[in-house]
N, C-alpha and C positions, 0 to 999 in steps of 0.2 A: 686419522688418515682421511677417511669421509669429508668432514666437514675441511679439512685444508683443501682438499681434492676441488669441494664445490666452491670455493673461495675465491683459488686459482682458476678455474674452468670458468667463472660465471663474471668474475673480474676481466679477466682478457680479453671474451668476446665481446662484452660491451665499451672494451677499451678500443677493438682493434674495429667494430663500425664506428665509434667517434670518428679515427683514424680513416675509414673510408669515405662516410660524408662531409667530412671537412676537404679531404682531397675534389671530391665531387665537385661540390659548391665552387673551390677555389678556382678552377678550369674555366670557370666563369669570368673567373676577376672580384677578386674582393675587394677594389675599389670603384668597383660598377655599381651605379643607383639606377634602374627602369623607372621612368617617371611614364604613367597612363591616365588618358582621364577615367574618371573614375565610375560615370555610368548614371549617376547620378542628376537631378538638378543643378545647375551651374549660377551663384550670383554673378560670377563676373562676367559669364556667356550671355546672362540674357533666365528670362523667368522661364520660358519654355524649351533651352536649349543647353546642352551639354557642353562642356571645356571642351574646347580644340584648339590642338597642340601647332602652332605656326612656328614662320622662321624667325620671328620676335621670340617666343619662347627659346626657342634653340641657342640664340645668343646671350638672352635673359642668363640662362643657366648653364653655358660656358666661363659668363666673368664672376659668379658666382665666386666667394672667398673658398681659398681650397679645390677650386675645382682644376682639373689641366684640360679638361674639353669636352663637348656635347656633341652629340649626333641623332639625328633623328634614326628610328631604328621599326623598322618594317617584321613582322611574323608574320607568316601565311601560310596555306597548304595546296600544292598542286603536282600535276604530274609531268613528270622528264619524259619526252619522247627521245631516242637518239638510239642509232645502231641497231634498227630494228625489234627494238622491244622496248617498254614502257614503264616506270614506277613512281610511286609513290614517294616523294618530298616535301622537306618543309621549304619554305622561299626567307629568306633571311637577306634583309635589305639594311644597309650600315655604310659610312662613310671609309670606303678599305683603306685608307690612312688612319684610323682608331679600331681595325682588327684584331690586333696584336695587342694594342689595349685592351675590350670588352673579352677577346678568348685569347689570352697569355702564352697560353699551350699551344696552339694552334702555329702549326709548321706548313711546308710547300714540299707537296714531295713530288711534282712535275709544273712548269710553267711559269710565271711569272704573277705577281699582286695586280688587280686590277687598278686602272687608274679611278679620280673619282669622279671624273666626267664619264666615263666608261658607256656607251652607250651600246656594244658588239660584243660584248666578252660578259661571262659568268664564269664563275670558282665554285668547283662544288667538292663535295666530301668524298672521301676515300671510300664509303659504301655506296653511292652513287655513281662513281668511274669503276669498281668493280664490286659489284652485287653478293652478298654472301648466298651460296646456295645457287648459285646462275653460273656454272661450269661454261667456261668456253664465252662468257657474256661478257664486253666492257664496254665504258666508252672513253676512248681515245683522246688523248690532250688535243685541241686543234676542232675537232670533231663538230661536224652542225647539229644543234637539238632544237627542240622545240618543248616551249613550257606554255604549259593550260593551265587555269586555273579561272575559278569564277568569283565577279568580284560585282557584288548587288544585283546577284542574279543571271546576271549577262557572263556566257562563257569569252576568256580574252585569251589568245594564242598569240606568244611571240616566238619569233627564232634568234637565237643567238649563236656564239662561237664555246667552243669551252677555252680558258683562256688560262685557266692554272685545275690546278688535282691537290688539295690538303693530304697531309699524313693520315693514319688514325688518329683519332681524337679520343673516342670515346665517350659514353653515354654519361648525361648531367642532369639536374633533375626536371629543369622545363626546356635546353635544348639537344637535341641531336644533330651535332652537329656534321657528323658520317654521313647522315641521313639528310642532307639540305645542300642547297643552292644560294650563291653568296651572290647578286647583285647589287649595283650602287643605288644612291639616292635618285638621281634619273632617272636611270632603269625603272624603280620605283613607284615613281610620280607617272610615269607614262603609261603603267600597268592599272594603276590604282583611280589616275585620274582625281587625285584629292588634291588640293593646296592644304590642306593640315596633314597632319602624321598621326598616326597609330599612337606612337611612344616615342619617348626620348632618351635617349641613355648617356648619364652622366657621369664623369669618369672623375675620380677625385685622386689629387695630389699624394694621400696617403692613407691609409686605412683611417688614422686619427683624425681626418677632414670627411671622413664619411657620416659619422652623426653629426654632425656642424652643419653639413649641407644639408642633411635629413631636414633637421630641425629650419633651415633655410626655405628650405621647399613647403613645408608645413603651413610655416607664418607667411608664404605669398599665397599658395594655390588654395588651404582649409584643405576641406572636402570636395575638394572637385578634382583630386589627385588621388593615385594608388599607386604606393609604392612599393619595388621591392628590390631587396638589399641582399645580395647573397651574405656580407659580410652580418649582417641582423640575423640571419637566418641561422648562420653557423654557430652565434651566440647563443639564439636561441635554443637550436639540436644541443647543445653543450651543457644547459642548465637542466635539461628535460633527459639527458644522458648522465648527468653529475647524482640527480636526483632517484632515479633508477636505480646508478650503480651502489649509490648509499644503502638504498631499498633491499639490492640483490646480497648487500653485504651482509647487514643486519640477519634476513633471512639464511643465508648459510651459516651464518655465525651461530645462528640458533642450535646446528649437528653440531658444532665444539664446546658447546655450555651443556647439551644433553651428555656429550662424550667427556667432558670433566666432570658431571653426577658419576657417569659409570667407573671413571679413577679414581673419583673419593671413595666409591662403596666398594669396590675393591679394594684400595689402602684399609678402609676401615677394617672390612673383613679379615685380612695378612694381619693385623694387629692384633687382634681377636685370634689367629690361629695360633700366630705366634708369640702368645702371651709368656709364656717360659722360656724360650727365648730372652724376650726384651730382659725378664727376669735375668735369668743368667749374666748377660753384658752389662745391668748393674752391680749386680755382686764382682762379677770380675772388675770395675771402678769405671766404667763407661757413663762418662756425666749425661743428664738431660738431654744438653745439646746433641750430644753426641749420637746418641738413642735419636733426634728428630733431624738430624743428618739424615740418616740410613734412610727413614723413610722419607722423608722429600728427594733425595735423590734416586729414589727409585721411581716415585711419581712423576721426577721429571725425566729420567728417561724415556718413560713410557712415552711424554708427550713428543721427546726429540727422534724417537723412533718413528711414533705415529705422523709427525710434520714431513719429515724424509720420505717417509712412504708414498705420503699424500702431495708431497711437490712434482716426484715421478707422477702416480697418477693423474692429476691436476694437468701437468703438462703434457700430458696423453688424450685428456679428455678434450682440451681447450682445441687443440688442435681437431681430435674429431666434430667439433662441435661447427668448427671452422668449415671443417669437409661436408660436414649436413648445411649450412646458412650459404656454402659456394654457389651451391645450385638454385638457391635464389633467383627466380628472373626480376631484374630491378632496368628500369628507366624505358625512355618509351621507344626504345628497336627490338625492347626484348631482349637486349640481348644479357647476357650470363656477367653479374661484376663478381672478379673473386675476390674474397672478403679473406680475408688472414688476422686469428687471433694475435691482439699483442700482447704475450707473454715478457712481462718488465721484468726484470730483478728486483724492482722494489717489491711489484708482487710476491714474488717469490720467498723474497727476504721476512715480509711484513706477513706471509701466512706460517710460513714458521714459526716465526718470534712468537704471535699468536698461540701458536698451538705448543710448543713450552710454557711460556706464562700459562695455559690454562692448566697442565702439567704438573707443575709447580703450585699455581693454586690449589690444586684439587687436594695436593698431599698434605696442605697446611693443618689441616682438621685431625684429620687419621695422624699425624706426625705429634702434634701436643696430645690427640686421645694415649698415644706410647707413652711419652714423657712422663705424663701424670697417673702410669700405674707405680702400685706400690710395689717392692722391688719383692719383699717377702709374701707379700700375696700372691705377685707372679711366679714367682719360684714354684709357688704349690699346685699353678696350674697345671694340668693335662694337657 
């Protein structure tokens, strides 16, 4: 019961975070590639100067094979002024005709998409037009703000319009996007004052055109590039979650091999008490087989009893386990992701089975030690 219980319980919950950072990640777009210089020495920049990302690149890595489109793509951090009170955002600068591309998920739940000349208008996120914890605080579709933000030291203040209001979104693991501010390319370049770009984000035709381009990007930029790939990434959580769960297995596994010692020495014992017994069911003509019937299926019940037990409890624990890992604070608003064990069938099915076959094994020993008493020696036991 134990050991199916930890099986099921310890199975599920690393089934059911696969299941939540793959959602994560996905929110992003898993055929999104961030291409950044990389911080580095640059050969192609020059001995003493770093890759920068211009609007050659940006076309460069549009006609790219597999790709469907590039955009130069802005991260920053500043503050919203508007409606009388102020906070804290990210600034997220992207061409809003590849929105819905790089965040998939991402919906309008007041206004309208900016255009991409947009030079008046910003888009910002659901936490940003209403504030969690700020009663009675919004700001208003339509509404005038003011964004600050410092950029090489010099503070820059612009006013805009608000010009659309996103759904929830939901926390990702490098954007928040509740928590930001959607300006165009323009907007941008007027803020930033740069003719090159931060980063560039490449949108590929299909998930299967994503290492293609990977490797595209490698053999042009070296090392004067950093990349990252939510769909790489999700690979990666995958082999480092596969590997775990293998680990977590083995280790529970280890209570149903201690708990088949304790069915065999049990069987053994029951043989041993019931030495006159087995006698008897010889003489009355009860063949070998017969005599290691009895006791293997009593060994295997125990297991199909112990498996049943242990599925109820397992799927009580996975669930409490769930309710402790809920209150997790994950991504950067802080805010609470609820995490839900995946209790499969296959789980279920596959710790059971497990714990009959072990059941069943356990009684193989104890069931030939029956077999192979003497029927007249047993007789005379006590």
């Amino acid at each position: 019961m134990i050991g199916t219980a930890l099986i099921i319980s310890l199975i599920s919950n690393t089934e059911g975070l696969n299941v939540l950072i793959d959602n994560a990640l996905s929110k992003i777009g898993v055929n999104n590639i961030f291409v950044a210089p990389s911080g580095t020495v640059s050969v192609r920049a020059g001995p003493r100067e770093t890759l920068k990302l211009m609007d050659t690149d940006v076309m460069l890595l549009a006609n790219l094979p597999g790709a469907k489109a590039a955009s130069p793509f802005y991260l920053s951090r500043g503050t919203l002024i508007g409606s009388g009170f102020e906070q804290s955002v990210s600034i997220i600068g992207l061409d809003p005709t590849l929105t819905y591309h790089i965040l998939p998920d991402l919906e309008i739940y007041q206004g309208e998409d900016l255009s991409p000349n947009d030079m008046a208008m910003i888009a910002i996120g659901y936490d940003v037009a209403f504030p969690p914890g700020e009663t009675g605080k919004s700001i208003p579709l339509y509404s005038s703000v003011t964004l600050e933000l410092t950029v090489d030291g010099q503070r820059v203040t612009r006013s805009y319009m608000v010009g659309a209001i996103y759904k929830k979104f939901g926390s990702t693991p490098y954007l928040d996007v509740d928590k930001s501010v959607m300006i165009t390319i323009p907007q941008a370049r007027n803020i930033f004052k740069s003719t090159s770009y931060p980063s560039i984000v490449v949108v590929a035709e299909s998930t299967a055109a994503v290492d293609s381009i990977t490797e595209a990007l490698n053999n042009i930029y070296g090392k004067d590039i950093e990349l990252i790939s939510p769909l790489t990434i999700i690979k990666q959580v995958r082999i480092i979650l596969n590997n775990f769960t293998i680990f977590l297995l083995v280790v529970s596994s280890i209570a149903l091999v201690v708990a088949g010692v304790g069915i065999m020495n049990t069987m053994f014992m029951t043989v041993m008490e019931r030495t006159k017994e087995i006698g008897v069911l010889r003489a009355l003509g009860f063949s070998q087989k017969d005599v290691a019937k009895i006791f293997l299926t009593e060994s295997t019940l125990i297991g199909i009893i112990g498996g049943l037990l242990g599925v109820v409890l397992g799927s009580l624990l996975a669930m409490s386990l769930g309710g402790m890992f809920s209150s997790f604070i994950i991504g950067m608003s802080g805010t609470p992701i609820i995490y839900q064990p995946n209790v499969t069938p296959i789980v279920l099915v596959g710790s059971f089975s497990f714990a009959v076959v072990v059941g069943l094994l356990s009684g193989i020993y104890p069931a030939l030690r029956a077999t192979r008493l003497d029927p007249v020696q047993a007789l005379r036991a006590e």
